[in-house]
N, C-alpha and C positions, 0 to 999 in steps of 0.2 A: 797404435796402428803401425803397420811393417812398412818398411820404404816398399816393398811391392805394393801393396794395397794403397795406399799413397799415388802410386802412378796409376794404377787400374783405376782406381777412385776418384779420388780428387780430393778437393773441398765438399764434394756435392752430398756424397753421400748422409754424411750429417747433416748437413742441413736439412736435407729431406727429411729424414728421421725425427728431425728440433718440428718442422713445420705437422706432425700427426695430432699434437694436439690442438691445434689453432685452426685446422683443416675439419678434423669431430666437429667445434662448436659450431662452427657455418653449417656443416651438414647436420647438423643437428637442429641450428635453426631453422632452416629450410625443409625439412621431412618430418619432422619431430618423433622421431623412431630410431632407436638405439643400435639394434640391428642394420638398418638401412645406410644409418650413418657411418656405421665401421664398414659396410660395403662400399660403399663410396667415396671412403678414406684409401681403403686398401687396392680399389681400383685406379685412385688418383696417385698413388703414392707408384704402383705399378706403369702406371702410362708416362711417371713424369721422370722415372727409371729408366724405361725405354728410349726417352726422347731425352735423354740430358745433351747432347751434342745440341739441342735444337735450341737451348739456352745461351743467350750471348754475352746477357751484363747477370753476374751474379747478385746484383743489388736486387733485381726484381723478381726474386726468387719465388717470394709469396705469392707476387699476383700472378706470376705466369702458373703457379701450381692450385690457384684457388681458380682460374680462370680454364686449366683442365677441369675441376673439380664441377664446373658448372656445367661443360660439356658433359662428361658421365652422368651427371643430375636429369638433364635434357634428353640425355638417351634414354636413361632408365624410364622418365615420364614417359617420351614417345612409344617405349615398349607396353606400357601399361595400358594407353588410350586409344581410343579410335578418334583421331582427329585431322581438322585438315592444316590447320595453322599455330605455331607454336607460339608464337605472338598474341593470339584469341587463349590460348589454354593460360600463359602466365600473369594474365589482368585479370582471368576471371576466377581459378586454382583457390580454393578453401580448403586448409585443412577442420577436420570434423572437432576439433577439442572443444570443450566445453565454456560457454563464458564465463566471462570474468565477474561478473553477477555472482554466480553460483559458486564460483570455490576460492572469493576475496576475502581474506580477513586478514586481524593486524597479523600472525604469523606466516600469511602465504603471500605476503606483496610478492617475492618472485615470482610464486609459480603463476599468479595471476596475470604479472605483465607478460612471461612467457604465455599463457594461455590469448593473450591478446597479439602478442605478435604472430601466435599460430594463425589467427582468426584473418589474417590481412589474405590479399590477394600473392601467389607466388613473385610477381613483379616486384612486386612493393616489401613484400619479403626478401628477399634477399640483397635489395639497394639499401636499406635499413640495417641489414647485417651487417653487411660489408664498409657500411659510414662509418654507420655509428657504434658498433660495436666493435670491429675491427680496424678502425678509421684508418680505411683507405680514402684516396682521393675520388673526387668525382671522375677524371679523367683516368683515375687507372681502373673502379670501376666500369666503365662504360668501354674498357681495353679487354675485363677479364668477362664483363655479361654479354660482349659483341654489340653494345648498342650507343647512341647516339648520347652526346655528355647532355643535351637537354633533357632528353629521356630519365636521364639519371635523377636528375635534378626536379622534375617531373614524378615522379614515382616516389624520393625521398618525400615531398611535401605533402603530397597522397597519403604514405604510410604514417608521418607525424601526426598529420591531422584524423587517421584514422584510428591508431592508436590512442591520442588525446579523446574521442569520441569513445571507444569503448572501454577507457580507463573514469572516466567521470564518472558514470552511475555508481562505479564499484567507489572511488575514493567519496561522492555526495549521500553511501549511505554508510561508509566508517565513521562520516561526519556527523552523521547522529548519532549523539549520546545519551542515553538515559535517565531523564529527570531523577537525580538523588535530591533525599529528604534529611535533613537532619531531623534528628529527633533528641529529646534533651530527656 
């Protein structure tokens, strides 16, 4: 990097750049569409371009550009729906994948729990992302989802226990094994 670019720049722009793959996985979690998700990579990565003056501590780099990220997410929904509250669309939001019944076996435990955290409500998806997958805090999520740290905390126990309910059937039927017979 040139000492021009350097002052034009900053620190920032790499960072931004470091942050596109961490930024995919959340959107990814939350849509589960590959397309969708590099759109709203590339939209977040453009908004938080524009707005770097608006950043003040470099340390919270991630949340303030994951917490764009949810905004653009929120628009995009809002474009797609006829609704009147966005708070009623993200407790009730299913994505259509298929259960975890149907495509669990011992080689696809991923795609299964992926298919299960599809299954959750948008809420609970993505407080779920963002803990437990991205372990952020409760309070800097409820900074980047705009909502209340109970909420947060609320929604995480939601989707644990929602996930543990639709992961059981699939792990209590790898649990059966098939009577083998010796035979001499």
């Amino acid at each position: 990097m040139t000492m021009i670019s350097r002052l034009l720049f900053g620190p920032f722009r790499p960072g931004i750049e470091a942050m596109r793959p961490v930024l995919y996985r959340i959107a990814y979690a939350w849509c589960h569409d590959a397309a969708l998700a590099d759109d709203l990579v590339q939209e977040t990565l453009s908004k938080a371009w524009t707005r770097r003056a608006q950043l003040r501590d470099e340390a919270s780099l991630k949340a303030w550009m994951v917490s764009i990220m949810n905004h653009c997410w929120l628009d995009y929904l809002r474009s797609r729906r006829d609704f009147d509250d966005i708070e009623d669309l993200q407790d009730e939001l299913e994505s259509a994948a298929e259960s975890p019944e149907a495509c669990c076996n011992r080689e696809q435990v991923i795609a299964c729990v992926r298919a299960a955290v599809a299954r959750l409500p948008l809420g609970q998806r993505q407080v779920l992302t963002l803990v437990d997958l991205e372990e952020f805090g409760y309070a800097e999520v409820a900074g980047i989802l705009d909502i209340p740290v109970g909420t947060v905390m609320s929604r995480l126990s939601r989707a644990r226990a929602g996930l543990k309910s639709l992961l059981e059937p699939a792990t209590q039927q790898s649990a059966v094994q098939p009577q083998l017979w010796r035979v001499k």
